[in-house]
N, C-alpha and C positions, 0 to 999 in steps of 0.2 A: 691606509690600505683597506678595502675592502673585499670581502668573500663572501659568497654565496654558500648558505648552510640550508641543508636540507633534512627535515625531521626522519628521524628511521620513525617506524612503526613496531613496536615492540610487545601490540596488544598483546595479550597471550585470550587463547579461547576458550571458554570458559561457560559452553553449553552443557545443560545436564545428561547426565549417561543416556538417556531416552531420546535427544532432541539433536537434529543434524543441522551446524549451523554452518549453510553453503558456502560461505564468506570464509568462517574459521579455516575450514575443510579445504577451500583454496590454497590461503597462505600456507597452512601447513602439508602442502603435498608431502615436499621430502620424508616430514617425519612420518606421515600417511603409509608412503610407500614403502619406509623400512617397518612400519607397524606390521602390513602387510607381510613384505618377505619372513617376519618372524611369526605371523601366525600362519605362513605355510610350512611352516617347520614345526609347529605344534600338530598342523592337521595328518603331516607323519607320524609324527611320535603317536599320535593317537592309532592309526593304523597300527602301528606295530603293534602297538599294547593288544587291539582287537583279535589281531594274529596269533599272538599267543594267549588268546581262550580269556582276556580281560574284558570287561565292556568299559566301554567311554567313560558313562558315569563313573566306574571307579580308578581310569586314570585320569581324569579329570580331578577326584575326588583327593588323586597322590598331590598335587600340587600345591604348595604352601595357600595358606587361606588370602592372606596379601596379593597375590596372583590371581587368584578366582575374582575377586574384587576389583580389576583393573577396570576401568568403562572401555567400551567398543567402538565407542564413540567418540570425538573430539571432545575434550574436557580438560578445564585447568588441572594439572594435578601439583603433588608438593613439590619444593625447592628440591632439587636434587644436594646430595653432600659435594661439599668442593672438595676437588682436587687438592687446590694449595689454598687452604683457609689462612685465612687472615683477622688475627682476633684482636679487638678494638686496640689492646692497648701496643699492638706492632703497627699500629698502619702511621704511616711518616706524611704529612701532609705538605702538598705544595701549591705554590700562587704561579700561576700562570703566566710570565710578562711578557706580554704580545699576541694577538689574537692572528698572527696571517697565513699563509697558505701551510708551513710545516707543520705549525701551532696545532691548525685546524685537523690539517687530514692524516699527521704520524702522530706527534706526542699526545694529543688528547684521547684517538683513541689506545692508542697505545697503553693506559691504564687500565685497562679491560684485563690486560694479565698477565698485570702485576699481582706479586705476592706480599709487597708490604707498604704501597703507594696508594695516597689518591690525591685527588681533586680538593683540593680546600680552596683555593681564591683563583680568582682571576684579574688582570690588570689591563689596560687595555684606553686608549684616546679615544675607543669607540663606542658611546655608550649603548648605545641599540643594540650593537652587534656582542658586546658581553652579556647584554639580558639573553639574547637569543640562544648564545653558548651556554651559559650558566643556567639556563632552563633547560636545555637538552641533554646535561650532565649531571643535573642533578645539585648545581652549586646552591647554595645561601643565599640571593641577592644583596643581601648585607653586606655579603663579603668578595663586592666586586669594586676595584680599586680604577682610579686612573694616575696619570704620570706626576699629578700634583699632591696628591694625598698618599699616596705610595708609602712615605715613612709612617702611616697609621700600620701599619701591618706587624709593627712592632708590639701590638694591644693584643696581637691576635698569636696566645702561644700555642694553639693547631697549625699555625702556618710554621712547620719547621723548616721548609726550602724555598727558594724562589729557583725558578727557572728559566733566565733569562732569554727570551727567542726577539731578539728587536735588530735594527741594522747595525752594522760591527762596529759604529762610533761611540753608541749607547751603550756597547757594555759594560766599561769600566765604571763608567757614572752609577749605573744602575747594581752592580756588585759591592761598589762602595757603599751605597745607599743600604741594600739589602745587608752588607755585614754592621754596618750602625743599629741597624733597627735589629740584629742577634740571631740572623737566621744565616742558615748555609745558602751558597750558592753553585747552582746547575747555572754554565754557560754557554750557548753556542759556539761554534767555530765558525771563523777564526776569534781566536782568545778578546784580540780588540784590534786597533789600526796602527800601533805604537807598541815598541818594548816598554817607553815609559809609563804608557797605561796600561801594560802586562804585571811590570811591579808595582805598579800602585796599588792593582786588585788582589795580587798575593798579599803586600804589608797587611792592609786588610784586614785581609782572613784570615793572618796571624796575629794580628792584633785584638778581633774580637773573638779567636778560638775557635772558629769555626770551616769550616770545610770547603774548596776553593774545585770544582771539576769541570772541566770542557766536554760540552756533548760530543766526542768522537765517536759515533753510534757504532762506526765498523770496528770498535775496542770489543763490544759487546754480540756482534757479527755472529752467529757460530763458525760459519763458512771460512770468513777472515780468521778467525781464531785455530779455526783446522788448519789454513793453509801455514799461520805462524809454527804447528807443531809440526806440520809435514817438515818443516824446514828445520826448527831444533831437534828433529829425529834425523837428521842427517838423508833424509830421502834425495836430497837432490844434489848430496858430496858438496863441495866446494864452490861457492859461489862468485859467480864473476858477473853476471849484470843482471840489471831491475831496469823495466822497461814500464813506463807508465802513463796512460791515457785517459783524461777526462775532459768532454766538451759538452756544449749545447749549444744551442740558437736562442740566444736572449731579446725574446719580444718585448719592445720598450710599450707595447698597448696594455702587458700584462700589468696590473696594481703591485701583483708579487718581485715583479723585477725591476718594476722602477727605480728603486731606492739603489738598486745593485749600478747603477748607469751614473750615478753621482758618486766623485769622490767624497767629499765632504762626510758619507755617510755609508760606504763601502770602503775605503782607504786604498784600494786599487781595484782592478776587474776581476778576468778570470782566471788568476792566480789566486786568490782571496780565495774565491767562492768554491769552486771545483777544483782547481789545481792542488789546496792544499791538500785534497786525497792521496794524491800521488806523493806528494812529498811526503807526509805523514804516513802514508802506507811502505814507502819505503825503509824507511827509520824504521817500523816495528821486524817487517820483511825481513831487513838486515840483522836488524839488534846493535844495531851501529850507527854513531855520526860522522857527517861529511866534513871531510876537514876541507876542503874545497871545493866553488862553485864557479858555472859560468852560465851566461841567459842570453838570452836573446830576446825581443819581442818584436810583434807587429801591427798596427792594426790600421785599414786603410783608411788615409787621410780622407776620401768623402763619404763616409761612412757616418753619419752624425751621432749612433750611437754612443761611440767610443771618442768623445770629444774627447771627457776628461778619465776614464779609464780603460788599458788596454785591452785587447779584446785575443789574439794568439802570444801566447810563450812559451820558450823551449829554453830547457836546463839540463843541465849536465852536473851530476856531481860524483868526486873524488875521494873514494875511503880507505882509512889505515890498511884494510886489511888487504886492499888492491880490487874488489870489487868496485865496479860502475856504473851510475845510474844517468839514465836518459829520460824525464820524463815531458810534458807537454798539457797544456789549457787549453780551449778556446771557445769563446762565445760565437763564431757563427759558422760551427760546423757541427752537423749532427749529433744528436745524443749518442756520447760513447763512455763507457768506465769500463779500461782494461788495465788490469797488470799482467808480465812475463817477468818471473823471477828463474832466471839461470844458469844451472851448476851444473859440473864435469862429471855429473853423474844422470841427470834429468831434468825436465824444465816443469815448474809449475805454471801455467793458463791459470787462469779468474777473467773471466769475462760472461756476465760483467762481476766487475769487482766488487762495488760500491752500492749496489743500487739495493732499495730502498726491501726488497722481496727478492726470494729464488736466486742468488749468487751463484756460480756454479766455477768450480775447478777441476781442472783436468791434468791429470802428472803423467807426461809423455817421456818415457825411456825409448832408446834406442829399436824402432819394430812393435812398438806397445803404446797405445792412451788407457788411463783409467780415468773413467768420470765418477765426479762424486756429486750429489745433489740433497740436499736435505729439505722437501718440501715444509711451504711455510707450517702445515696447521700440524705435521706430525713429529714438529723438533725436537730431541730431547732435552731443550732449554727454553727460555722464554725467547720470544722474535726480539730484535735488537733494540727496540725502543722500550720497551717493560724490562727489559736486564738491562737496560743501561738507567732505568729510572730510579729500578731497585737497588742499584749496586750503590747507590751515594746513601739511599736510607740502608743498607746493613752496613756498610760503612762507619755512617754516624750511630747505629745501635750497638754495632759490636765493637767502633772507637778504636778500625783500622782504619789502612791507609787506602787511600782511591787509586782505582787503576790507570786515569789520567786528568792529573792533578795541572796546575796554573802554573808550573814549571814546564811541564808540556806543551801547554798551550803556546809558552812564551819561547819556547826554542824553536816554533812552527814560525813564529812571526818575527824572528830574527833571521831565519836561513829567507824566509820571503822577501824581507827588505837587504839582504846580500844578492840574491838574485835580483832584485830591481837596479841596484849599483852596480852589479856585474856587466846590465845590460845596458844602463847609460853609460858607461866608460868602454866597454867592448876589451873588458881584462875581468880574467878571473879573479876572487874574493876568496881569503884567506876567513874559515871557517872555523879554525882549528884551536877553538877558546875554552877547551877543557870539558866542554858539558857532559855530566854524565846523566843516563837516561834514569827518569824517575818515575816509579808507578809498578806495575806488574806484566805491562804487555811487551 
């Protein structure tokens, strides 16, 4: 796969108090413009002071000596104090594996802000396109791997994670590999294409001690995470069905979706890729498993996309506690992620549910909606790719347990392959094999 990377420009400007550099003075409008609104709020305060019988110079002169010193002008000035410092010997470093379209444009930036993550390796078939990242990040170039040298990573004890982002055949291989060489692994979802490559990748990671997490980013959500407590605070009384929607139009011209259009290296369509939101969003929704399933699929025979994976599915499933779930895939019907969680008291809306920024839920009682929205840049937690990065290194610092561990992953990919048997027999599949839920969500 290839992606096109594009340099940010990060100059900072860095003209003398005296000297107006038009360029600089561009880029930095915004900050220009609030420099501005705050020195029209000095140019009152000065008023005032004049008002009552002060002169300028001496309220000028009240101002700490640090403030009278600022330049007027565009100019580098120092590092600001961080927020949430990060001191050398907390930061948990991870390897990269996989350079393609998520890779690229959520988890890599996505360390920006973090509080105990970064950037240590990258791994990648592509060698040009790893120089190209590993220089815009700031990486080592020493410390860019490909899929044959990979077990060298094992030399390298700053690499404390890998984070597997490659097509869901490669995962097991490449978690196996990463717990040999004694690092933890960060997974994508789905876990892998097989429950027996689910267990393989746990023995694993109990075998070398080390820590085994599936990237479920909406675990780390906040949006998701409110709507799970709206619902353990009983807002919505008793619950009786989960309704769940996820699709897109899968262009087989894109590099990113190719891989997703072969079984071989998807293990099914769009049940795999987007469906398991819904499945997996219901499970937390509820706080329960299905002990019964049934599916349907479609996808039309001249369609060449969906040779060999399906492209619509619809599922139904059955829970102890009499609650019902309906949910539904599809690769070629618009981009949608919605859930409807439904109780004898209120309904919770998430639409969208999933998506990647801005989630938004709505809890509609009988004559009433309330929305809730938590914009991305003023959340009071990190956005869901930095809390879900951080959460596996305080995890491994503080030598607890992850909030969605490789048992997780593997009860996703057993209820998916009941639903594919439910739907090639046209009879419902008996779910009800004891699992109980592991993690914190």
């Amino acid at each position: 796969m290839t992606d096109n990377i594009s340099s940010s420009d990060n100059t900072e400007a860095t003209s003398s108090p005296n000297t107006v550099d038009k360029a600089s003075l561009s880029k930095n409008t915004p900050d220009m413009t609030r420099r501005a609104l705050m020195g029209g709020g000095m140019g009152l305060a000065a008023a005032g002071a004049l008002a009552s019988g002060l002169s300028a110079s001496k309220a000028q002169a009240a101002l700490p000596p640090e403030v009278n010193q600022v330049p007027l002008t565009p100019a580098g000035r120092p590092i600001p104090y961080a927020i949430r410092p990060m001191p050398e010997d907390r930061r948990f470093g991870y390897a990269i594996v996989g350079l393609g379209k998520y890779a690229l444009n959520q988890i890599l930036p996505g360390f920006a802000g973090c509080q105990h993550s970064r950037i240590e390796a990258l791994v990648s078939g592509n060698a040009g396109k790893a120089k190209m990242v590993a220089a815009e990040y700031g990486v080592d170039p020493r410390k860019i791997y490909n899929y044959d040298n990979f077990d060298k990573i094992a030399n390298d004890p700053k690499i404390d994670a890998v984070y597997i982002i490659l097509p869901n055949s490669l995962h097991a291989e490449f978690a196996v590999r990463a717990f040999k060489a004694g690092k933890h692994v960060m997974c994508e979802k789905p876990m892998a294409t097989s429950v027996a490559d689910c267990q393989r990748m746990i023995a694993a990671g109990k075998a070398a001690n080390k820590k085994l997490m599936i990237g479920y980013r909406c675990h780390y959500d906040p949006m998701n995470r409110a709507a799970v407590q709206l619902i353990r605070d009983n807002q919505l009384g008793k619950l009786g069905m989960v309704t769940t929607d996820n699709s897109d139009v899968m262009d087989p011209n894109d590099p990113a979706q190719q891989w997703r259009l072969r079984h071989a290296l998807a293990g099914g369509g769009s049940m795999m890729d987007i469906g398991i939101y819904g499945l997996n969003g219901t499970r937390y929704l509820l706080g329960e498993e299905p002990i019964e399933v049934r599916a349907t699929i479609y996808s039309d025979p001249n369609d060449d996309r969906f040779r060999e994976v399906e492209d619509r599915i619809m599922w139904q499933m059955r829970f102890r506690s009499g609650a019902l779930a309906h949910g539904a895939s599809s690769y070629s019907t618009t981009t949608t992620s919605r859930f409807s969680v439904q109780g004898d008291k209120a309904v919770l809306l998430m639409d969208p549910a999933t998506g990647y920024y801005q989630n938004l839920i709505s809890v509609q009682t009988p004559g009433h909606a309330n929305q809730s929205m938590m914009p991305q840049f003023i959340m009071p937690a990190n956005n869901q790719f930095s809390a879900q990065l951080d959460h596996l290194a305080e995890a491994v610092l503080n030598n607890t347990a992850v909030r969605s561990p490789g048992e997780e992953g593997m009860q996703d990919v057993r209820l998916i392959m009941a639903f594919y048997e439910a739907a090639r027999t046209g009879r419902p599949v008996n779910t009800d094999w004891g699992y109980v839920r592991q993690g914190g969500y």
